[in-house]
VOPAGU-2260 file (C-alpha; in pm, 1 decimal, decimal comma):
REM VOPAGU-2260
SITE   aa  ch    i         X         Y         Z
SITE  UNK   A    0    3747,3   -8411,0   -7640,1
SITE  UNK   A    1    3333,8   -8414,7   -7565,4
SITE  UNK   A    2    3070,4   -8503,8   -7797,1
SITE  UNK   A    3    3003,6   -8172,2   -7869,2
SITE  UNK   A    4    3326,4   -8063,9   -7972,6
SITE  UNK   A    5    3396,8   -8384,0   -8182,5
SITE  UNK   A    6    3057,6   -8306,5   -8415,4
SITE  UNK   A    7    3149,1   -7960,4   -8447,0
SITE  UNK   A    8    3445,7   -8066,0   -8574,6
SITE  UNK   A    9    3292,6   -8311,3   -8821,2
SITE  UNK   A   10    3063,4   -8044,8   -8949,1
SITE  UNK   A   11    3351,8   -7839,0   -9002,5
SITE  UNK   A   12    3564,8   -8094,0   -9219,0
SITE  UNK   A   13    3241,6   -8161,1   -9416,3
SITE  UNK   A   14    3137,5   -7815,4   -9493,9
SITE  UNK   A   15    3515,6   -7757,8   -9572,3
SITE  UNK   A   16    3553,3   -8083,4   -9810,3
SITE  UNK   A   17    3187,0   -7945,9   -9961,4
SITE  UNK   A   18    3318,7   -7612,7  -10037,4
SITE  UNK   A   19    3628,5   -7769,6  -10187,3
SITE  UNK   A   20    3496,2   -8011,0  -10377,1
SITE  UNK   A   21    3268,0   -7714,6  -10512,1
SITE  UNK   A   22    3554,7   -7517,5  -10608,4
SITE  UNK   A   23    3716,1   -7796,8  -10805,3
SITE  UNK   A   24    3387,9   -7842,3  -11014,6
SITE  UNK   A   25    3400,9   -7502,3  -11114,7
SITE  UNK   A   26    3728,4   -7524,6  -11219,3
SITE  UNK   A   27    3667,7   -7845,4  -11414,7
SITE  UNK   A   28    3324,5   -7681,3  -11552,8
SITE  UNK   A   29    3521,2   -7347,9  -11681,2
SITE  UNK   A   30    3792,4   -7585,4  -11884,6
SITE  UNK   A   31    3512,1   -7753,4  -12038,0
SITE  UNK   A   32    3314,2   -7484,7  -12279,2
SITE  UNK   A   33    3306,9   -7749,5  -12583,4
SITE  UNK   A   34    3010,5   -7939,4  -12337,1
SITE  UNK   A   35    2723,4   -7710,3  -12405,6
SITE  UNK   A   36    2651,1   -7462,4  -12702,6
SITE  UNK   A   37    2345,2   -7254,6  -12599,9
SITE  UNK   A   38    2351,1   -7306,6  -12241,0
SITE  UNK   A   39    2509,5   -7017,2  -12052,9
SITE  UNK   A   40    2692,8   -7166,9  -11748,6
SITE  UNK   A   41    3024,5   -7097,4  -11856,8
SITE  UNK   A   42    2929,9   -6708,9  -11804,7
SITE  UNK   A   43    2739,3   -6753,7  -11491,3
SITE  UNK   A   44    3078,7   -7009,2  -11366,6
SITE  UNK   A   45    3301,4   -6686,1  -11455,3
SITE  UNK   A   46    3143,1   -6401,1  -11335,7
SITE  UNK   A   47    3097,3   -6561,5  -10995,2
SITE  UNK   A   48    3482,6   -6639,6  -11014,8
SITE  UNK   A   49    3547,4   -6302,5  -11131,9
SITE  UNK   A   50    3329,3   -6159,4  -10849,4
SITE  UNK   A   51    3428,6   -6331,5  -10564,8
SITE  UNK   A   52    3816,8   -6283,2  -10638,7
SITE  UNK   A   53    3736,1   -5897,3  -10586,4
SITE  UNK   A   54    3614,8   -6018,0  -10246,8
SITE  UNK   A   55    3918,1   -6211,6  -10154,4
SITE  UNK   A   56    3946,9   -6403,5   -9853,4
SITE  UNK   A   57    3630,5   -6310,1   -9686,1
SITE  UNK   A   58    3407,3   -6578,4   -9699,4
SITE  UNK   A   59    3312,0   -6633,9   -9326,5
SITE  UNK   A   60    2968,5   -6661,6   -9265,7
SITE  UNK   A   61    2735,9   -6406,1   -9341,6
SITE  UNK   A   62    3029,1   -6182,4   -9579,7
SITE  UNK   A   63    2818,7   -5932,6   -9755,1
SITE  UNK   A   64    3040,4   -5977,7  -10045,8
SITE  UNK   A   65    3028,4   -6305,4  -10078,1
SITE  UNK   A   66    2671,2   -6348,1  -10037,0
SITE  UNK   A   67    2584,1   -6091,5  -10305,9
SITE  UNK   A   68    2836,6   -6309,8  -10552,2
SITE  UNK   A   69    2638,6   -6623,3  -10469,4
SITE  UNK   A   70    2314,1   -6436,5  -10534,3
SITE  UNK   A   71    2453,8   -6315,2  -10832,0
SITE  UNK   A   72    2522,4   -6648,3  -10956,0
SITE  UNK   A   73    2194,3   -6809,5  -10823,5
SITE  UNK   A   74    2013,3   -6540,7  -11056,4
SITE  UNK   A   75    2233,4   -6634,0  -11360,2
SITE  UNK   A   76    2118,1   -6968,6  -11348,6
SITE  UNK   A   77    1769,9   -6914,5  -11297,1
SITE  UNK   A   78    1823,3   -6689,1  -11623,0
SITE  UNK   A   79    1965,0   -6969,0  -11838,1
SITE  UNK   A   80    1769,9   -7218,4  -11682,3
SITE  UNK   A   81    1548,5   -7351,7  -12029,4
SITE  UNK   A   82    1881,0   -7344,8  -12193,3
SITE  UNK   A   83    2006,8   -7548,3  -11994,1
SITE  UNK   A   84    1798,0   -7787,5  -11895,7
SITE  UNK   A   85    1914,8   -8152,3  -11865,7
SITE  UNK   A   86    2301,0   -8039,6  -11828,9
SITE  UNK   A   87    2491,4   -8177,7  -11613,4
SITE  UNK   A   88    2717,3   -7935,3  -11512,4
SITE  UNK   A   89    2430,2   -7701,5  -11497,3
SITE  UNK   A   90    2235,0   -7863,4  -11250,7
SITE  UNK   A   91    2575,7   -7949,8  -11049,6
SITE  UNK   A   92    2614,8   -7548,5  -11034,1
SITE  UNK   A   93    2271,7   -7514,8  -10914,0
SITE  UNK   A   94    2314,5   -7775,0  -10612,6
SITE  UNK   A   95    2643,7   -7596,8  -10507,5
SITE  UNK   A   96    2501,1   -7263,2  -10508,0
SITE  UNK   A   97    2225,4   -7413,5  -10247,8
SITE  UNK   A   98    2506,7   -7566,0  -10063,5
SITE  UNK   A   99    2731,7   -7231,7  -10043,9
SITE  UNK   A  100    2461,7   -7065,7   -9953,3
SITE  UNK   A  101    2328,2   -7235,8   -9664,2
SITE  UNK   A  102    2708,8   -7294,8   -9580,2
SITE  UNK   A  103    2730,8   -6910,8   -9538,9
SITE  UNK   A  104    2423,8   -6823,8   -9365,8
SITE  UNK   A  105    2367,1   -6589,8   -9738,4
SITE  UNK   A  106    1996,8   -6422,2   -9653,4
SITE  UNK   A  107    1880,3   -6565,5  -10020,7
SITE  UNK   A  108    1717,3   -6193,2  -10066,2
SITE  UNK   A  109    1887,7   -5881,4  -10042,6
SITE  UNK   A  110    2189,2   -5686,8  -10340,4
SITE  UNK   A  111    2357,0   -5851,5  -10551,4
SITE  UNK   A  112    2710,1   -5820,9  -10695,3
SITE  UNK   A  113    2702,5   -5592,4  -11044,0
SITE  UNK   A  114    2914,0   -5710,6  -11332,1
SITE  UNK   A  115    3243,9   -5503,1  -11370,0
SITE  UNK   A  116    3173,9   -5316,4  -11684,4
SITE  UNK   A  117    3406,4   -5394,3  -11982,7
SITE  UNK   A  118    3611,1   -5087,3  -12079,6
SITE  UNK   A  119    3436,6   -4884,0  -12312,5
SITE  UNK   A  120    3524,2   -4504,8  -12522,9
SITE  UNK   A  121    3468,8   -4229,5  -12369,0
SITE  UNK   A  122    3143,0   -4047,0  -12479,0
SITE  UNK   A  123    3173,2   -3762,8  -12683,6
SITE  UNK   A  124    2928,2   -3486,6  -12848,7
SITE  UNK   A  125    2549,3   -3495,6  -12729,6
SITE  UNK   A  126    2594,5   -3878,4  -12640,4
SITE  UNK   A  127    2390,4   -3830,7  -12332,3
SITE  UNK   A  128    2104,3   -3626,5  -12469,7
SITE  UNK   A  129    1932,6   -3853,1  -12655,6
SITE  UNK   A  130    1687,8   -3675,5  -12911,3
SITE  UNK   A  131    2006,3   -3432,1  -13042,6
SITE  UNK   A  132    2208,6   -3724,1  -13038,9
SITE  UNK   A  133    1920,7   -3919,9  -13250,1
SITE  UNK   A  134    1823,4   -3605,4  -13512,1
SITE  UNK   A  135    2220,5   -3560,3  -13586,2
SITE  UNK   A  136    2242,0   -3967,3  -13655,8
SITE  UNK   A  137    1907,3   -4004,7  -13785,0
SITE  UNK   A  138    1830,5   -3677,6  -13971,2
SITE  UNK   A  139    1497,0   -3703,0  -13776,3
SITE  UNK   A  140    1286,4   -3717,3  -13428,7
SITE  UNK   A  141    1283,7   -4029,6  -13273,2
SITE  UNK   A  142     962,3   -4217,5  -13259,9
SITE  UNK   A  143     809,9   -4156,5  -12927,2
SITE  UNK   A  144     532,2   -4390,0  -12735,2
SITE  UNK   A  145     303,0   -4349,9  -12449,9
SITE  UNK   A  146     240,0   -4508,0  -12111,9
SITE  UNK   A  147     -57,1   -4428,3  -11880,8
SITE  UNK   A  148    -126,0   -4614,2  -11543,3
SITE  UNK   A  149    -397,4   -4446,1  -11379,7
SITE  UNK   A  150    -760,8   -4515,0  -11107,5
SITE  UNK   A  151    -837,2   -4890,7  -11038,3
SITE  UNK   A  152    -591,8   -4958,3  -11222,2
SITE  UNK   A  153    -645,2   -4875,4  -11554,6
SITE  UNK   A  154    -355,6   -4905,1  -11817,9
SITE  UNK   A  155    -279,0   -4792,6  -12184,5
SITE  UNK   A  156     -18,5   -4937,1  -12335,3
SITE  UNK   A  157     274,6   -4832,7  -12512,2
SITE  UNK   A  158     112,0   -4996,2  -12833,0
SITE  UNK   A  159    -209,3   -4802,5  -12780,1
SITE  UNK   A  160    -464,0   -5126,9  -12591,5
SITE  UNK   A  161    -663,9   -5005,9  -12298,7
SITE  UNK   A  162    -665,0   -5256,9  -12025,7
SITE  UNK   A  163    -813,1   -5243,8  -11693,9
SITE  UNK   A  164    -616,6   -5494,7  -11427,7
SITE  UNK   A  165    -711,7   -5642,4  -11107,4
SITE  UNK   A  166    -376,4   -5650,0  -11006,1
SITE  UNK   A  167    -281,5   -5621,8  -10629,1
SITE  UNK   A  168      29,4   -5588,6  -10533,1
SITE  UNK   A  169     387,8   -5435,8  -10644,5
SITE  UNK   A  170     373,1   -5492,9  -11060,8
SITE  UNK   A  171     650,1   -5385,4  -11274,9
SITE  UNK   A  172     540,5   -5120,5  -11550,4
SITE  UNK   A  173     854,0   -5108,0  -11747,1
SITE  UNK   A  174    1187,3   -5328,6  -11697,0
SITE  UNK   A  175    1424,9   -5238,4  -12004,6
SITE  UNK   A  176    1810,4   -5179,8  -12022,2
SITE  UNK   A  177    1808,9   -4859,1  -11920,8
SITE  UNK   A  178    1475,0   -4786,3  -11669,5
SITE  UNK   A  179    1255,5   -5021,9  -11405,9
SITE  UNK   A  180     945,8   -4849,6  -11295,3
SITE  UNK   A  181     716,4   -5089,4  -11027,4
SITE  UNK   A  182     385,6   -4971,1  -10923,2
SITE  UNK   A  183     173,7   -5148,0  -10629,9
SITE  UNK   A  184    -202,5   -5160,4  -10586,5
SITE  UNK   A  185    -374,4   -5134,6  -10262,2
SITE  UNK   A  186    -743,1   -5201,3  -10175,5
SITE  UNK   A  187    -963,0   -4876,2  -10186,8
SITE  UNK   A  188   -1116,0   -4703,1   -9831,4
SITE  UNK   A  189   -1447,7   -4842,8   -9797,6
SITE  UNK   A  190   -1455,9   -5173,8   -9813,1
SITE  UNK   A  191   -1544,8   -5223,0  -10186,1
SITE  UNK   A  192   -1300,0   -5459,6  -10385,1
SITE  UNK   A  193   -1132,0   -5207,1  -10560,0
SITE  UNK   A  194    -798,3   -5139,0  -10637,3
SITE  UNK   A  195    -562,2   -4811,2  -10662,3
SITE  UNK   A  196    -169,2   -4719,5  -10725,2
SITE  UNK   A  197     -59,1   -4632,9  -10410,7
SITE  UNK   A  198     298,0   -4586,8  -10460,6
SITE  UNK   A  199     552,1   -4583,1  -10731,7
SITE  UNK   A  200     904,7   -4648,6  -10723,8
SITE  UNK   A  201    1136,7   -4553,0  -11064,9
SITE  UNK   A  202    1494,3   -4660,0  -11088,4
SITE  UNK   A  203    1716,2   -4425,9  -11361,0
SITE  UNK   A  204    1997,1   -4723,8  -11400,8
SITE  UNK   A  205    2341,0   -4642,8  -11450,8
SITE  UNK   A  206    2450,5   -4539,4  -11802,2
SITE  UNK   A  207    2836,7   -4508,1  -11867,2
SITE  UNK   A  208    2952,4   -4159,0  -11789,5
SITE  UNK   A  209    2588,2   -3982,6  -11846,1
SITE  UNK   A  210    2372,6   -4086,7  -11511,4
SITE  UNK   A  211    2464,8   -4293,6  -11196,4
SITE  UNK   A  212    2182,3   -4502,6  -11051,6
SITE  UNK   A  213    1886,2   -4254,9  -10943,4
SITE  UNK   A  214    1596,4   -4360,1  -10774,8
SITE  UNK   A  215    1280,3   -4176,9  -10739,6
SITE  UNK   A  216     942,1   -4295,6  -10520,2
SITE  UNK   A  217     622,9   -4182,4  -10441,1
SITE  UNK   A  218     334,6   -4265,8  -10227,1
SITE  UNK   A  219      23,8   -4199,4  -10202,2
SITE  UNK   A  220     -48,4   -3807,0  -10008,1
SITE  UNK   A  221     349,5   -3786,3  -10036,0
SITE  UNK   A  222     457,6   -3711,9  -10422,9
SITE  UNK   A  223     774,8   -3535,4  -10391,3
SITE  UNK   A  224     945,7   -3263,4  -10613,2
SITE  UNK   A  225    1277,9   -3482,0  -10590,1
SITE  UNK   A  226    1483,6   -3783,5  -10541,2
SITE  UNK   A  227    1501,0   -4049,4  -10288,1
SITE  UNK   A  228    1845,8   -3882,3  -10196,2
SITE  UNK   A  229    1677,8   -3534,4  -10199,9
SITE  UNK   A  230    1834,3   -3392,0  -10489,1
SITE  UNK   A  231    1632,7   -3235,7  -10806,2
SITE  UNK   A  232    1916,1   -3318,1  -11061,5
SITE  UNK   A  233    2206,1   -3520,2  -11150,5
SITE  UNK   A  234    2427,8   -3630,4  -11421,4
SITE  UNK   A  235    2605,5   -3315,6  -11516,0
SITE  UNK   A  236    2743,0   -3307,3  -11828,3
SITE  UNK   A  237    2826,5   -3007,8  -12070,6
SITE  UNK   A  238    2658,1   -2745,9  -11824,7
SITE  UNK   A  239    2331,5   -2950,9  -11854,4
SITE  UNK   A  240    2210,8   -3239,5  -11624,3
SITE  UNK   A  241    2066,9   -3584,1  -11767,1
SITE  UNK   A  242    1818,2   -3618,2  -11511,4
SITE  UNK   A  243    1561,8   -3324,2  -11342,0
SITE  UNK   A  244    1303,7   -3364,3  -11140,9
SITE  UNK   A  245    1019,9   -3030,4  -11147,6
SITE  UNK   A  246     647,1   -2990,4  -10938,5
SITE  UNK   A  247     389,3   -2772,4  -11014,9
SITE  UNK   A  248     237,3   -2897,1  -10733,7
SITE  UNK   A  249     463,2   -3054,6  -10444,9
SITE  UNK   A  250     302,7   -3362,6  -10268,0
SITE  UNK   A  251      85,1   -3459,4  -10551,1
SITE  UNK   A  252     263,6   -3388,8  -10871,1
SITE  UNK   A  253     656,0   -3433,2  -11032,9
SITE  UNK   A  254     773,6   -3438,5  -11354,2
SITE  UNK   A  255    1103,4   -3606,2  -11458,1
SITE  UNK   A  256    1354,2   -3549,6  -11757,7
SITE  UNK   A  257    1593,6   -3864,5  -11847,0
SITE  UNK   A  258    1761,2   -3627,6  -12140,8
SITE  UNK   A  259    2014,3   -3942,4  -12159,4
SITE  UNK   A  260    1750,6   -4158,0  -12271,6
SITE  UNK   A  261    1470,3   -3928,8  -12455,3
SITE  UNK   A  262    1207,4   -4025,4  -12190,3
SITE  UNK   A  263     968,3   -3799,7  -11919,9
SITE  UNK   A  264     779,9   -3950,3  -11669,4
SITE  UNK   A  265     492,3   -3740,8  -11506,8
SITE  UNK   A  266     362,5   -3903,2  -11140,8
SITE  UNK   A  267      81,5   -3750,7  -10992,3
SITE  UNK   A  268    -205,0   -3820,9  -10705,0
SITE  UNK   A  269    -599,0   -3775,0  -10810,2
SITE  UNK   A  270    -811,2   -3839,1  -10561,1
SITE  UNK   A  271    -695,5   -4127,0  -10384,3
SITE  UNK   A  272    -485,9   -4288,0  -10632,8
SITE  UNK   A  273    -139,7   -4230,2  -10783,9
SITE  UNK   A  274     -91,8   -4251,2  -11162,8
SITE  UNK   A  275     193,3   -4256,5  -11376,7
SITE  UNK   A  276     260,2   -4119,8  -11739,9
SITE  UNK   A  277     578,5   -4231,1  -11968,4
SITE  UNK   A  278     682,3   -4099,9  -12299,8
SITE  UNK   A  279    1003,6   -4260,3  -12424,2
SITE  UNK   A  280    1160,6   -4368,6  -12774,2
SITE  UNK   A  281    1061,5   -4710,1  -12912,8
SITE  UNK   A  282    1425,0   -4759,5  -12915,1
SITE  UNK   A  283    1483,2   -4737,5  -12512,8
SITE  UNK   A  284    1075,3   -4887,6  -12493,6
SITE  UNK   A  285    1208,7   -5169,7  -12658,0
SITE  UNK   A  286    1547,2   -5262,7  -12498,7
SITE  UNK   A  287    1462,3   -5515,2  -12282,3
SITE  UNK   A  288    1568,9   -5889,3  -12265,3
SITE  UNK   A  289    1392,1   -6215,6  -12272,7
SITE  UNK   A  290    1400,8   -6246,6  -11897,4
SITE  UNK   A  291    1233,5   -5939,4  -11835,8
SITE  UNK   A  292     857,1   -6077,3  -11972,2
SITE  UNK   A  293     624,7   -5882,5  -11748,2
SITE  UNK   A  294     575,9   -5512,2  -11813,9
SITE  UNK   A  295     241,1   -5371,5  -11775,2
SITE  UNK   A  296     321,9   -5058,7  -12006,0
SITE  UNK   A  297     446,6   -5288,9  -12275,0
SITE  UNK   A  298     226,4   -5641,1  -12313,6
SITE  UNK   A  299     -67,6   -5506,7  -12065,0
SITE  UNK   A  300    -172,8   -5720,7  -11710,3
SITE  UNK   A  301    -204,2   -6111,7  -11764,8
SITE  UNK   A  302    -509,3   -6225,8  -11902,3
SITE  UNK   A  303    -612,3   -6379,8  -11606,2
SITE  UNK   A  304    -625,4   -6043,4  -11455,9
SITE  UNK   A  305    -797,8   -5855,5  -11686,5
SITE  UNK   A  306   -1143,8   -5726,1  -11601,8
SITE  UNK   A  307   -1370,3   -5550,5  -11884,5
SITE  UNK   A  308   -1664,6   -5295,5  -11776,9
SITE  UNK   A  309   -1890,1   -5439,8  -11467,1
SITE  UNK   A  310   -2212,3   -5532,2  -11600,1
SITE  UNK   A  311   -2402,9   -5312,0  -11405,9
SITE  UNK   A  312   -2520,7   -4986,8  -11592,6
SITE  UNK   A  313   -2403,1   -4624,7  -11489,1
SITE  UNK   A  314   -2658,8   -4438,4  -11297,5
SITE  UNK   A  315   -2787,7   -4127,9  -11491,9
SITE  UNK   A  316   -2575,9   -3896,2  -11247,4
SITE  UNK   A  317   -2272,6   -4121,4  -11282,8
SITE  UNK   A  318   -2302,0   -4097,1  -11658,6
SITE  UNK   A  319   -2436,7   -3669,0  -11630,5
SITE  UNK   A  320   -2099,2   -3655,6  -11427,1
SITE  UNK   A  321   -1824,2   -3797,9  -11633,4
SITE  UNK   A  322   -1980,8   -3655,6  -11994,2
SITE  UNK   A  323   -1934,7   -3303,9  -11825,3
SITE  UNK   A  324   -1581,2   -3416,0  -11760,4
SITE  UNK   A  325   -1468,3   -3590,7  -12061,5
SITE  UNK   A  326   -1727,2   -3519,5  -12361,7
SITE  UNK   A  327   -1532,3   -3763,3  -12579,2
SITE  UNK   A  328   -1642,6   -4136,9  -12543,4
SITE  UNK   A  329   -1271,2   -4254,7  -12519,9
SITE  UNK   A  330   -1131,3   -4474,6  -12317,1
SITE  UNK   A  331   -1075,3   -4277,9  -12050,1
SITE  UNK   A  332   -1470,0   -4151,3  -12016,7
SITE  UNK   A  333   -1510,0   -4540,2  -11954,4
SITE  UNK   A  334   -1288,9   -4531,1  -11715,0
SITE  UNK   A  335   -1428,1   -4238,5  -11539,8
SITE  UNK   A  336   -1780,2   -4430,7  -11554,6
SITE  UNK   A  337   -1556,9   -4810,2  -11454,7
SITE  UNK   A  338   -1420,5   -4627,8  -11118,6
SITE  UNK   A  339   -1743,0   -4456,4  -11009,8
SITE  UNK   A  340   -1907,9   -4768,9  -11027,0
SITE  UNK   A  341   -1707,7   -4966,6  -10871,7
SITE  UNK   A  342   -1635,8   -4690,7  -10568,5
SITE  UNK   A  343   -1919,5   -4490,0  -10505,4
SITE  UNK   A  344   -1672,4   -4190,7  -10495,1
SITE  UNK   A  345   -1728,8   -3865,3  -10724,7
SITE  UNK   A  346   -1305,2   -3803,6  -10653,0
SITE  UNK   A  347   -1198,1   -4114,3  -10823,5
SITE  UNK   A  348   -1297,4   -3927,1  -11165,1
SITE  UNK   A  349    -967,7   -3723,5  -11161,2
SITE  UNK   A  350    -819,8   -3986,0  -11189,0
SITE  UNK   A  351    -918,3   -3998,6  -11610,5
SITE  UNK   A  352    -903,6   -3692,9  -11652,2
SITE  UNK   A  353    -578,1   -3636,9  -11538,3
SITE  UNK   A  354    -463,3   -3917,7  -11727,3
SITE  UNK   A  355    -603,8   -3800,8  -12069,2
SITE  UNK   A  356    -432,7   -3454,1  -11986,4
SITE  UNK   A  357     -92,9   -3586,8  -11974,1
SITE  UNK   A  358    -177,0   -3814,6  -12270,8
SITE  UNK   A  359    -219,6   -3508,0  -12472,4
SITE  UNK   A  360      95,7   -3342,9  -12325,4
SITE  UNK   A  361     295,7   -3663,8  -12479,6
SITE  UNK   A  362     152,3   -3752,1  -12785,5
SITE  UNK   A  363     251,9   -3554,7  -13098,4
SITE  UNK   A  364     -95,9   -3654,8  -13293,9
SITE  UNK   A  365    -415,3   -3488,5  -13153,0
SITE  UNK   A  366    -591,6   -3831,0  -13346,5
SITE  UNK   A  367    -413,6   -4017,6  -13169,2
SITE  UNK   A  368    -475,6   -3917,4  -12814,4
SITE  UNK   A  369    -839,5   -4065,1  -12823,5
SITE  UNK   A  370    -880,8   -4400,4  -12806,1
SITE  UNK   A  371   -1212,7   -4648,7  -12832,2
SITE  UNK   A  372   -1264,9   -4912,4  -12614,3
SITE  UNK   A  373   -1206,6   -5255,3  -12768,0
SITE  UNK   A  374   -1482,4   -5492,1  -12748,1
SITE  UNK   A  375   -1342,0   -5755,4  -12529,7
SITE  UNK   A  376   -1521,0   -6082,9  -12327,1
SITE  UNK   A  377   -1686,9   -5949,0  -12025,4
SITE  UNK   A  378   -1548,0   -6046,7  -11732,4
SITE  UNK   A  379   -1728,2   -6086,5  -11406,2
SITE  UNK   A  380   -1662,4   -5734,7  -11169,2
SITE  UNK   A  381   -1534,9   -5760,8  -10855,5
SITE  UNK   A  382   -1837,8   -5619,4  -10710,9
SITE  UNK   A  383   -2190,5   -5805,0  -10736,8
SITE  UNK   A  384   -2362,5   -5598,5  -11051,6
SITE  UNK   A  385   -2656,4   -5498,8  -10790,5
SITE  UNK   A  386   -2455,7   -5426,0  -10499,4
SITE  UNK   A  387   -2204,0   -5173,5  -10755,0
SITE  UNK   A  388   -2506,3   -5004,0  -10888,8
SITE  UNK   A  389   -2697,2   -4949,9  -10577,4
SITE  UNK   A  390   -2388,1   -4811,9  -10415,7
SITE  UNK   A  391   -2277,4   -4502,6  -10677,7
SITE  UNK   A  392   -2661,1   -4425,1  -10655,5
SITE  UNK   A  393   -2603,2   -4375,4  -10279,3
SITE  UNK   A  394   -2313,6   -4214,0  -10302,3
SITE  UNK   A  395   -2420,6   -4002,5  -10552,5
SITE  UNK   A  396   -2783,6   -3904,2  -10357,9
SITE  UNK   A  397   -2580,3   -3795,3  -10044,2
């Protein structure tokens, strides 16, 4: 036998006696529970079990399967991670999954393996309409809250703050039970330093017997009146479907109905920027778990990425041009003033009012729709104060 041969065959016996020995701390970790209280290995240590016994012998290298089980598990450590910190068996887990997966040639992105649901009732009545559902529980209309992503970005929150983010790059607006909507941020034509939405991608998630996964996704000059999979509805049930999409405008405008969970979502391009509107129940707003910390339409963009109104002061045709637009001096007329500033581009108003148009198609209270700029700490613009202002006065001479 060569040299070649005889290593392959020691690498063989030593990822087989790794993966073995592997197995047999799992085993010894599930028949062990009483070691930890609040750390959630045990769980993570089953469902991998569970999951890779639906895959069966098929662990070769590269097995889709079995790489999305071993992702799986990877993320349900990462999950429980504080909890668990200074275990043992925890960290044991941890240095197997690295093993397995390197073992396996497992791409360490890509799908993961989704928990087999536990058996639940069938759904009866208006289960999957939410607001009938709610008034015949409840006696009464949900509580509903607001959502608007719109221009450089600028975002209002679900608890009414006004933010305005330098935040490049794919964000997540709302991760809860039930929805994940991510927007991403490009650099504006131009050459300035400012930002725009330039495509949106919603996930409906799978909800018992009312809606299979959905996904919907827009980008900027391509907004489309339907689905990824082309279809405008889905989730039949009792002659009605939980999710529609509509467009008064195809390419640059779609509005979507989750009747399942109470929410509609209104995308739309102004100018050169996509925004986004959400109106949903506190209830479904609210359903989110510990791991899922960062959502734009619920806590705002990290304070490190907060910007507040440049220091330069509107021109007199900047200013002329939004007060014709929006006569109120909300949030959004500072917005309008925020984006011509900081492009030089007379479009990039639409982009407010737009925004404050769907605001009033979602919220309930005409007092409400209005908001006032906080006084905040000043941040420095992205664009030199002298350089911003001498810009939307060239822009705006031309």
């Amino acid at each position: 036998m060569g040299m070649g041969a005889r290593d392959g065959c020691i690498n063989c016996t030593q990822a087989t006696w790794k993966s073995n020995s592997f197995t047999g701390l799992l085993l010894v970790l599930l028949l062990a529970p009483q070691a930890w209280a609040q750390c959630q290995i045990l769980r993570c240590n089953s469902e991998f079990v569970a999951a890779t016994l639906e895959v069966g012998g098929g662990k070769e290298a590269g097995n889709a399967g079995y790489c999305s089980a071993l992702r799986s598990y990877a993320l349900c450590t990462r999950r429980t991670a504080r909890a668990c910190r200074g275990d043992l068996a925890y960290h044991s887990a941890v240095q197997g999954i690295e093993d397995l997966l390197i073992q396996h040639r497992c791409p360490r992105t890509g799908p993961t393996a989704q928990p087999r649901p536990l058996p639940q009732a069938p759904l009866s009545g208006d289960a999957c309409f939410y607001e009938r559902g709610y008034v015949q529980r409840e006696g009464r209309a949900p509580e509903y809250l607001h959502c608007g992503v719109f221009g450089d970005p600028h975002v209002r929150t679900f608890s009414d703050e006004f933010q305005t983010c330098a935040v490049p790059g794919a964000w997540p607006l709302v991760d809860n039970q039930y929805l994940y909507i991510q927007a991403t941020s490009s650099p504006t034509r131009g050459g300035s330093y400012a930002t725009a939405l330039t495509k949106i991608t919603i996930i409906f998630k799978n909800w018992r017997e009312c809606a299979e996964q959905q996904v919907y996704q827009a980008e900027l000059d391509n907004v489309p009146p339907a689905f990824a999979d082309g279809s405008t509805s889905s989730g039949e049930r009792r002659g009605q479907h939980s999710l529609r999409v509509r467009s008064q405008a195809p390419g640059r405008h779609a509005e979507i109905w989750a009747a399942h969970i109470g929410t509609t979502l209104v995308v739309r391009q102004s100018g050169r920027a996509l925004g986004l509107a959400v109106r949903s129940p506190r209830a479904i707003v609210e359903s989110y778990t510990p791991e899922q910390d960062v959502q734009l339409c619920v806590w705002g963009c990290p304070s490190s990425q907060r910007l507040d109104t440049p220091h330069a002061l509107p021109t007199a045709a900047a200013h002329a041009h939004c007060s014709a637009l929006l006569p109120s001096r909300d949030i959004y007329f500072q917005a309008c003033l925020f984006d011509l500033l900081v492009t030089g581009d007379m479009n990039s108003s639409s982009s407010a009012l737009d925004a404050l148009e769907d605001a009033r198609g979602m919220i309930t209270d005409p007092m409400k729709v209005h908001l006032r700029a906080a006084a905040g700490v000043r941040v420095a613009p992205r664009l030199p104060a002298l350089l911003a202002a001498t810009l939307i006065t060239l822009r705006l001479a031309l």
